[in-house]
N, C-alpha and C positions, 0 to 999 in steps of 0.2 A: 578740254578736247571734245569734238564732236566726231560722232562714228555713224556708219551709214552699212547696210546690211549689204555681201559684195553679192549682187546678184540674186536669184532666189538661192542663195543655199543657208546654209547657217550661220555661217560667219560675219562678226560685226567689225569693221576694220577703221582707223583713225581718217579724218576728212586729210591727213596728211602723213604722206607713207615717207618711209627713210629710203632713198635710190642709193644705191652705192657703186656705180661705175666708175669713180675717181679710184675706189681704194686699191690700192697695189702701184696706181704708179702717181699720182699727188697726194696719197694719203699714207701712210703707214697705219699697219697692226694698231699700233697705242692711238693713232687717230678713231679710228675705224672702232675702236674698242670704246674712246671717247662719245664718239657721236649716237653709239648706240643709247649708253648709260644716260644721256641729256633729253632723248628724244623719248624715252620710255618713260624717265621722270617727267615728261612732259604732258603722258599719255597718248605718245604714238604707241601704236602697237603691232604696225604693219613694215617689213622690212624686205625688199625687192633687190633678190639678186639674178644671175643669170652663168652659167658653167662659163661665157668667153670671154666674164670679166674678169680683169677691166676694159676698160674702150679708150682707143683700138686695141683688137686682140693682136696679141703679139703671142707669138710661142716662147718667149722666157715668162712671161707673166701672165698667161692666162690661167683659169683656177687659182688665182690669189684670194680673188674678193670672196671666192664662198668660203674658202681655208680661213680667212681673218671673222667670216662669219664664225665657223666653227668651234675655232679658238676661244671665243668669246661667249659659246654654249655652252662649252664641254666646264669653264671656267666660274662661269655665274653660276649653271644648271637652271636656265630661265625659260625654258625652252617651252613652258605652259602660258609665259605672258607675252608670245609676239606669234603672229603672223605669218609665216613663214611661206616666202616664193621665191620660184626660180624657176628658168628657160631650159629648153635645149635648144640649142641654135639649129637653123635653117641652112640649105644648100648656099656654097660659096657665089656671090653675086660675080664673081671673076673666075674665069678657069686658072686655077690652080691654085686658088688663095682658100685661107685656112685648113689647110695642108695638118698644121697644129693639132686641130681636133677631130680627133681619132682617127687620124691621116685621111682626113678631107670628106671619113666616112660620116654626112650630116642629113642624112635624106629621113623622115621622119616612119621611117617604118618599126619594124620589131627590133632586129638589131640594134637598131642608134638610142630608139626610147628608152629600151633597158639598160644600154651601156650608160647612157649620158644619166640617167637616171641614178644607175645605184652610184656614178662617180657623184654625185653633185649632193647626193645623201651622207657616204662617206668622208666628204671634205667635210661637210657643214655640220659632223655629230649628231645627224639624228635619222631617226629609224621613219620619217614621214615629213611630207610638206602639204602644208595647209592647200597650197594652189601650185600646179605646175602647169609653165604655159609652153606655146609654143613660140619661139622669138620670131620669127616670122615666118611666112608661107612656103612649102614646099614646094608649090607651084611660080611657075613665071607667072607675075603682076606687077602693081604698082604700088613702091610702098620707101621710107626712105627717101623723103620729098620729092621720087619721079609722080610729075603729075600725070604723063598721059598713059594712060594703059598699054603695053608693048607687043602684044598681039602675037608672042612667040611662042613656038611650039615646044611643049617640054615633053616628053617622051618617056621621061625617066624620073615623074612627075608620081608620088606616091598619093592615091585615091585617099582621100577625107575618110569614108567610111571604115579603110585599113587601119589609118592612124589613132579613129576613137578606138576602135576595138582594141588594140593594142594597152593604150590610157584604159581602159574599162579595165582590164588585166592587173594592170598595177593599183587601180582603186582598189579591187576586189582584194589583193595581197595587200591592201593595207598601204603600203607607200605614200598613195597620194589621197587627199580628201576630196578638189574638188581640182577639175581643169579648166583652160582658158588661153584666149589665143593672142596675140601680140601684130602689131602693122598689117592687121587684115582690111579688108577692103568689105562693101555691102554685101557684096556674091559671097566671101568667104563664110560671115557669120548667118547668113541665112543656109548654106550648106551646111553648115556643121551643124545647126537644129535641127532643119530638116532630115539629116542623117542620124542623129542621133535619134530623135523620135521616130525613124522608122525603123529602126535598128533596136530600137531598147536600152542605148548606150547610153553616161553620163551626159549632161547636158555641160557646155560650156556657161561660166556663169561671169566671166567678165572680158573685155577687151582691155588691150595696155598696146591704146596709138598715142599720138603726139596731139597734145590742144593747148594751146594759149593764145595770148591776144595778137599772137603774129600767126596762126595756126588755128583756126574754125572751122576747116574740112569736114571734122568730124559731124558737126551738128547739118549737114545735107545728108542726110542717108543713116546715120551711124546709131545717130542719138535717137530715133524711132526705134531701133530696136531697144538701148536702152529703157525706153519707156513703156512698149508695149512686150518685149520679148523678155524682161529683166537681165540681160546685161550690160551687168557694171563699167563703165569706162572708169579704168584706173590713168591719170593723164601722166603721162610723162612728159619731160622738156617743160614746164608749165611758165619758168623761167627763160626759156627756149636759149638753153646753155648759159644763160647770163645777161643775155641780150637785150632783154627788158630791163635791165638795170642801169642800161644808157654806156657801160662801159670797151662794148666795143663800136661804138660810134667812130665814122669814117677811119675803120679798119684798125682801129686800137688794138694793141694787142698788150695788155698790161702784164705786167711781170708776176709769173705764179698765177695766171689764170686759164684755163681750161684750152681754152684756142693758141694761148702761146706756150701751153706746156705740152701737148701731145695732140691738137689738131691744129697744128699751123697750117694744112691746106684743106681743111673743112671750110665749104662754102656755102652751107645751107641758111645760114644767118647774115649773108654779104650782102650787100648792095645796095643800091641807095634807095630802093623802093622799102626794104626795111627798115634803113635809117630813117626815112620818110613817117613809117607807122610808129618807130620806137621814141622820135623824138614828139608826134602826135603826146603817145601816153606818158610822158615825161614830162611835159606841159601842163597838161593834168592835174600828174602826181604834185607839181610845183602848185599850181592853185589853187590846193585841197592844203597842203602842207604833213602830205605821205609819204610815206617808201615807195618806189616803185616798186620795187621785190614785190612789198607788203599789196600794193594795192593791184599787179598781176595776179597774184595768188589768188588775192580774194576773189578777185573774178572769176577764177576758173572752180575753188572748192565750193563759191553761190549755186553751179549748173545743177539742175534736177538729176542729170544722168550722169555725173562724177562722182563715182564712191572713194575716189581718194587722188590727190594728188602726189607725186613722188618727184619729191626734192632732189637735187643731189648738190651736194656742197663742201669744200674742200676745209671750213673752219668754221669751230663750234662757231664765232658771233654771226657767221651766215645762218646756220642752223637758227639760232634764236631770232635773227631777224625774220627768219623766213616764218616759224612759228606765231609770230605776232600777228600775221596775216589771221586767224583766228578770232581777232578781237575786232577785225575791222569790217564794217559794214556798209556798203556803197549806197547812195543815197540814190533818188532816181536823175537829179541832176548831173552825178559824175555817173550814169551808168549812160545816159543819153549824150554824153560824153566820146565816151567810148565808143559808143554808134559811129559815132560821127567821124570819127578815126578810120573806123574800118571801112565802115562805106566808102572811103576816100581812098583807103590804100588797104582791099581785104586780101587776108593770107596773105602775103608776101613770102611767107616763107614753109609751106607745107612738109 
């Protein structure tokens, strides 16, 4: 295993974190308990959860995933060899939806940080989390593959400098080690440094947007900050649900997979401009004699500004396929490859 430092702060964290938004409703406990034990014996050591998993949040099964975390703390007592993050979620993108959590109350000020805090501490069995982020923006923007910026007024839109302060609080009680922010945009992560450095507050020290080879948004704007600002992009989606794996090709929906178990009208990975890039690298993966999984991944934990990728997979031999991505290293042939993919059909799927 290789580990990359998340941010400036102390913490060393695996090139490949464990996601868990399947578990609670394609995984069970004993799965969920499985994939940990595998991925630690692997030397992952980073484990990403979030209070409104799983996805989609539903109100019979939200706080499952960090409760199957828990279970699997309070059981091993491992609690010194991983990683540990999680979300509080963001205002409902619909009037009236996530109602769920803590009746809709999700605006990131004093009330919600501490409530959604100590709940996400007491499911999960422990008295601290490595990184607590925010799942995404308090404010109207764009994030959640809308590309254009929405230009709406939010009102009732809780001020960046409120909400460190607030996170500085709970560092200071010990809670939390280090914060970070999730589907933010360039304006978001240079607000939050720039408030934090004038304020005095903790500094954010990673992002967790969406990057893979159907999803390179981030590297215009994002990945400067990574390099000059030190935060970490943790990437999620790096698989982009699956999709680079060729198996939802012209709208496949295979039995027991992600899109046909609980997002049958998710369209972020449709269309044929995808299927266009996905069977590009697919093509690839066949003239190299790859995995695709494997040879996605490796692309995305090669980036200078990824301190970790985050998996999520519903059965250990994905987990281990996925892990292999580690051993594999892109020549400049298939990375000029890869170029040539994108340049043909880039992002497709933001």
């Amino acid at each position: 295993m290789r580990y990359r430092q998340l941010g400036r702060s102390d913490i060393k964290v695996s090139v490949i974190g464990l996601g868990t938004m399947t578990w609670g409703h394609q995984n069970s406990e004993s799965d969920a308990h499985q994939q940990i034990e595998l991925a630690l014996a692997e030397g992952v050591n980073l484990i990403d959860t979030a209070e409104m998993y799983p996805t989609p949040t539903h109100a019979d099964t939200w706080r499952t995933t960090e409760r199957y975390i828990g279970s699997w703390l309070a059981r091993s007592g491992r609690r010194d060899d991983v990683v540990l993050a999680s979300k509080i979620a963001g205002p409902a993108r619909e009037p009236g939806g996530q109602l769920h959590i803590r009746d809709g109350l999700t605006r990131h000020d004093r009330r919600n940080i501490v409530e959604a805090l100590d709940g996400s501490l007491k499911r999960l069995n422990t008295d601290y989390l490595d990184l607590y982020q925010l799942h995404w923006p308090d404010r109207a923007t764009n994030f959640f593959g809308q590309r254009e910026y929405p230009y709406a007024e939010d009102n009732q839109s809780v001020a960046i400098e409120e909400t460190l302060s607030v996170l500085a609080e709970q560092v200071k009680a010990g809670k939390i080690r280090h914060i970070g922010v999730s589907n933010e945009t360039p304006w978001g992560v240079a607000e939050f440094i720039k408030q934090s450095e004038r304020l005095g507050l903790p500094r954010i020290v990673s992002v967790q947007n969406p990057y893979s080879l159907l999803s390179r948004l981030y590297e215009g704007g994002l990945s400067e900050f990574s390099h000059r600002e030190g935060v970490g992009l943790l990437a999620y989606s790096p698989l982009a649900f699956g999709s680079l794996t060729g198996k939802y090709l012209g709208g496949a929906r295979p039995e027991g997979s992600r899109l046909a178990a609980v997002y049958r009208t998710f369209n972020r990975y449709d269309g044929p401009a995808v299927d266009q890039a996905v069977n590009g690298y697919l093509e690839i993966a066949r003239q190299h004699n790859l995995s695709p999984a494997q040879l996605a991944l490796a692309y995305v934990i090669n980036k200078p500004f990824v301190a970790s990728a985050l998996t999520g997979q519903t059965s250990l031999a994905q987990l281990r396929e996925n892990l292999g991505a580690l051993h594999l290293t892109l020549d400049p042939e298939i990375l000029a490859q890869i170029e040539a993919v994108h340049q043909r059909t880039p992002n497709p799927a933001p």
